[in-house]
N, C-alpha and C positions, 0 to 999 in steps of 0.2 A: 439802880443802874448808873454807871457813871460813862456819857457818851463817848468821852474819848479814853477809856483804857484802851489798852493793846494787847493786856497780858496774853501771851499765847498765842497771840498770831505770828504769822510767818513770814507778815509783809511790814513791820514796822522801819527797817533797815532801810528800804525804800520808799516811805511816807504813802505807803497803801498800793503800791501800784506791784502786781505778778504777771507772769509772760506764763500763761495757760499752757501747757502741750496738747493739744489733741491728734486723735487719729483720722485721716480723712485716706481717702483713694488714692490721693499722692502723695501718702508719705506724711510722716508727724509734721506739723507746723505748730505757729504758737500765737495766741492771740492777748492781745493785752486788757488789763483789767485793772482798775485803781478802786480799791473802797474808803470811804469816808466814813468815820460815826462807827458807832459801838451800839447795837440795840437788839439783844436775841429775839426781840419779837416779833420785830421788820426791818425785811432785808430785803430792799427795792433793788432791782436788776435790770440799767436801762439798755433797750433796744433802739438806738438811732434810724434815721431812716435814711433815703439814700434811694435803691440801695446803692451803697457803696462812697456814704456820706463817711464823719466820723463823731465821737461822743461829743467833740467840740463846742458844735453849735445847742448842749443840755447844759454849758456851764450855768447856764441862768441858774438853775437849782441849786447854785452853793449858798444864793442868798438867802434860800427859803430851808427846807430842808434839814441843816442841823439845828437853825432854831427850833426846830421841832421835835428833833429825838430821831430823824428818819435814818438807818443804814441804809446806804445805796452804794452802787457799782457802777462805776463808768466802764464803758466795753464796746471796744471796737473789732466789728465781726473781722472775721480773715479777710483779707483783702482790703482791710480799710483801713486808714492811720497808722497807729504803731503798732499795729497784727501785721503779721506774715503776707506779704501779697504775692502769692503763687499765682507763675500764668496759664491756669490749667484752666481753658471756659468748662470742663464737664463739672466744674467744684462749683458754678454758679446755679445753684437748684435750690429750691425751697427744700427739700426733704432733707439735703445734706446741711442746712443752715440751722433747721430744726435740731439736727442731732446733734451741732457744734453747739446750742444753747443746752440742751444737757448733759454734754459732754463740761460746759462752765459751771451749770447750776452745780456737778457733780463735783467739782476742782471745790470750787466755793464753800460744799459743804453746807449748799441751801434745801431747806425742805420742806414741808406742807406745815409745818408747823410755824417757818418765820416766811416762805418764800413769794413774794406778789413780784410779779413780771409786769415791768412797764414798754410797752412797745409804741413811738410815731411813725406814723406815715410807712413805710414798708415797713418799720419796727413792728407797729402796730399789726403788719398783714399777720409777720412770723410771729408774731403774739397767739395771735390764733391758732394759728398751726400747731402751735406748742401745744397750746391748753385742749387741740384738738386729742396731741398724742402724749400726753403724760399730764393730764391734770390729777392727776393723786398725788403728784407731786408740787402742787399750787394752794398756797391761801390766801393768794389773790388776784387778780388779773386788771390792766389798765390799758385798753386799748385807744388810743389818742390821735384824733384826726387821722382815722385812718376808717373807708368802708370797708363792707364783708364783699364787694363785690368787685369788680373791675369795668363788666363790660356796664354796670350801673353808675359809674363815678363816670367815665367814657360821656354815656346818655346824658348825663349835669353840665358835662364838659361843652358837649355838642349842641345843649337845650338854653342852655341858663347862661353860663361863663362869658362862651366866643361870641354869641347876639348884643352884648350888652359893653362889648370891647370895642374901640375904633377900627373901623371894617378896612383902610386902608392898611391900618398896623399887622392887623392880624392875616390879611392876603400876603402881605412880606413876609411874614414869618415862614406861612406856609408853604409860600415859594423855594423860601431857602433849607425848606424840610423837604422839600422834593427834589430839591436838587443836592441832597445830600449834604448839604454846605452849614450844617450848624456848628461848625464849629467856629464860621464867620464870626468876627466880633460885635458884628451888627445883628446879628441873631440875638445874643446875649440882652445888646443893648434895647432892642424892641420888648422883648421877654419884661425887661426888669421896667421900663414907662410904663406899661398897658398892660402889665398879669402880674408880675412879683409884687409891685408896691400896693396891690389891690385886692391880693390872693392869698400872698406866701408869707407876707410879711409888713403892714401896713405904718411903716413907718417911710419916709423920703429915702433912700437907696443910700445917702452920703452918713443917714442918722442909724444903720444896721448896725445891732453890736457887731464888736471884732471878733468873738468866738464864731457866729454865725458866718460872715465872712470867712472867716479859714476856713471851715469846717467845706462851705459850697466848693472854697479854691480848691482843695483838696480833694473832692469827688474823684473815687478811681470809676470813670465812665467804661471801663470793659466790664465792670459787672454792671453800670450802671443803666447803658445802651441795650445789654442784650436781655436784661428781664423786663426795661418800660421801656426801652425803646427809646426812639432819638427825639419823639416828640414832649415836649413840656405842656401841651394842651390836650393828654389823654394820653393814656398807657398803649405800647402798639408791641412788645415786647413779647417776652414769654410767662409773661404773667398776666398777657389781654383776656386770658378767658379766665382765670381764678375767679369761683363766684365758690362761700362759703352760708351764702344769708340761711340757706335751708339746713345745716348742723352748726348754728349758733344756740339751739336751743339744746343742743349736746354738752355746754359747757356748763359745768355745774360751779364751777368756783365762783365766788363774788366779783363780781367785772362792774368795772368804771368806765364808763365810755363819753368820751372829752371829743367836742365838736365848736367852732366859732362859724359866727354868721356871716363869717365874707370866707369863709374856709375854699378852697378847690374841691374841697368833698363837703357831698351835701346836706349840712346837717341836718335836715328832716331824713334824710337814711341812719344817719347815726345813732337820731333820736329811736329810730322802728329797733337797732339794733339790742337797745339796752331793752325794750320789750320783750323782743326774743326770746335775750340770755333770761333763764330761771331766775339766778340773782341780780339779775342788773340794773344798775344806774346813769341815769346821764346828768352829765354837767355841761350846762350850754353857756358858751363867753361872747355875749352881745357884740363885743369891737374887737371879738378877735379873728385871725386869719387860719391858714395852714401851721404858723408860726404860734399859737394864742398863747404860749406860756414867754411869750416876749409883748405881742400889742394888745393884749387884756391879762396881765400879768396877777393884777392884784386874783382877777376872778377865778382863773386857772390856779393858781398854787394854793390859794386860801380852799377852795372846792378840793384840790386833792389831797391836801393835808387832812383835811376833816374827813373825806373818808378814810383815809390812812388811819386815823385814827381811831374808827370805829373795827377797824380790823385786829387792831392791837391787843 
């Protein structure tokens, strides 16, 4: 196998990257997709989270990744970065996000024979979702800091996180969540002292890679408010009642499930997760956050490559 042929493909002309057409309720849109690497045997399809983030903040995985042999897909759902961003809120649903992922997988040409879907953080939810409704179509699955539940990340949120945060910090916050007022710049500014650098991404706020950085600047918040909502300290959205923990053991494909111990979500669920699933695995990164394939890097990529590799 030679990782960078091209022969045959259709995206050489553009150094990997296709503008998808799919069908949705408003009419064809188009979503973007860049692939790296040549490997028929794996064909990693990332799902950003967000929602309504962009594949941006996964460039970390250029440094890892083709040393390895991995094909992968950058892809930014509709509405997000270089996809289409139609302003239709009835397009903002999990069931229509699910079908725009096999409506790609199908563009792509991916199938049970090379295809593992990697989904973070809402990535991770619609991961599920997926492998919920077309895992025939999966050889693999990698759900990454992300629970099966919402009102149980919620419970971690309320239990664990906000008690253990400076109580003056976090009455501000909350203030300016009830008065509707987040989009204050001192909202941001509280968020990123007393939860992001300790949660989301454990590095000093001025030391964030610059992928990660675009990737937040860029959040389209019309999807991203109306499915978690306006708060940053637990889901309040249309996704506050998604609980999947009881047909995770529906999932027959081999799943990776990636959790750090300063996570926003609570790795000891993550860990029950991999339980669950028939074939599943956990990989847990001691100093990593929400972010762990940036502040426990080495442990995150080295852990997912090697299972990659056992799927191969």
């Amino acid at each position: 196998m030679d990782y960078f042929d091209n022969a045959g493909r259709q995206d050489v002309l553009s150094g990997g990257v296709r503008m998808i057409s799919i069908t949705t309720s408003a009419g064809a849109q188009r979503v973007w997709t860049k692939r790296v690497g040549n490997n028929p045997a794996t064909k990693l399809l990332l799902l950003h989270g967000g929602p309504g983030a962009t594949h941006e903040y996964l460039l970390g995985f250029d440094s890892f990744l083709p040393g390895a042999g991995v094909e992968y897909y950058y892809y930014d759902q509709l509405g997000s970065g270089w996809s289409d961003r139609p302003e239709d809120p009835s397009l903002w649903t999990i069931e229509r996000f699910v079908d725009e992922v096999e409506q790609v997988r199908l563009a792509l040409g991916l199938s049970s024979e090379n295809f593992v879907l990697y989904g973070q953080s809402w990535g991770g939810l619609l991961a599920i979702e997926y492998a919920l409704a077309h895992q025939q179509h999966l050889k693999g699955l990698v759900v990454s800091n992300m629970m099966a539940s919402i009102p149980a990340y919620n419970r971690y949120a309320a239990e664990v996180l906000i008690p253990a945060q400076d109580p003056s910090t976090i009455a501000e916050i909350k203030a300016l969540e009830a008065a509707g007022d987040t989009d204050n710049p001192r909202y941001d500014e509280l968020l990123m002292g007393e939860h992001y650098v300790k949660h989301v991404l454990r590095l000093p706020a001025e030391e964030w890679p610059e992928p990660v950085v675009r990737s937040f600047a860029r959040m389209n918040k019309s999807i991203y408010v109306p499915l978690q909502g306006s708060s940053e300290l637990g889901g309040s959205g249309r996704l506050s009642d998604w609980d999947r923990v009881a047909d995770l053991h529906r999932i027959e494909a081999p799943t990776l499930v990636i959790g750090g111990a300063h996570d926003t979500m609570d790795p000891a669920h993550l860990q029950d997760m991999a339980t669950r699933l028939p074939h599943g695995s956990y990989l847990h990164c001691p100093d990593g956050s929400h972010l762990s394939m940036y502040d426990d890097q080495e442990t995150y990529m080295r852990g997912l490559i090697d299972w990659l590799a056992k799927r191969a």
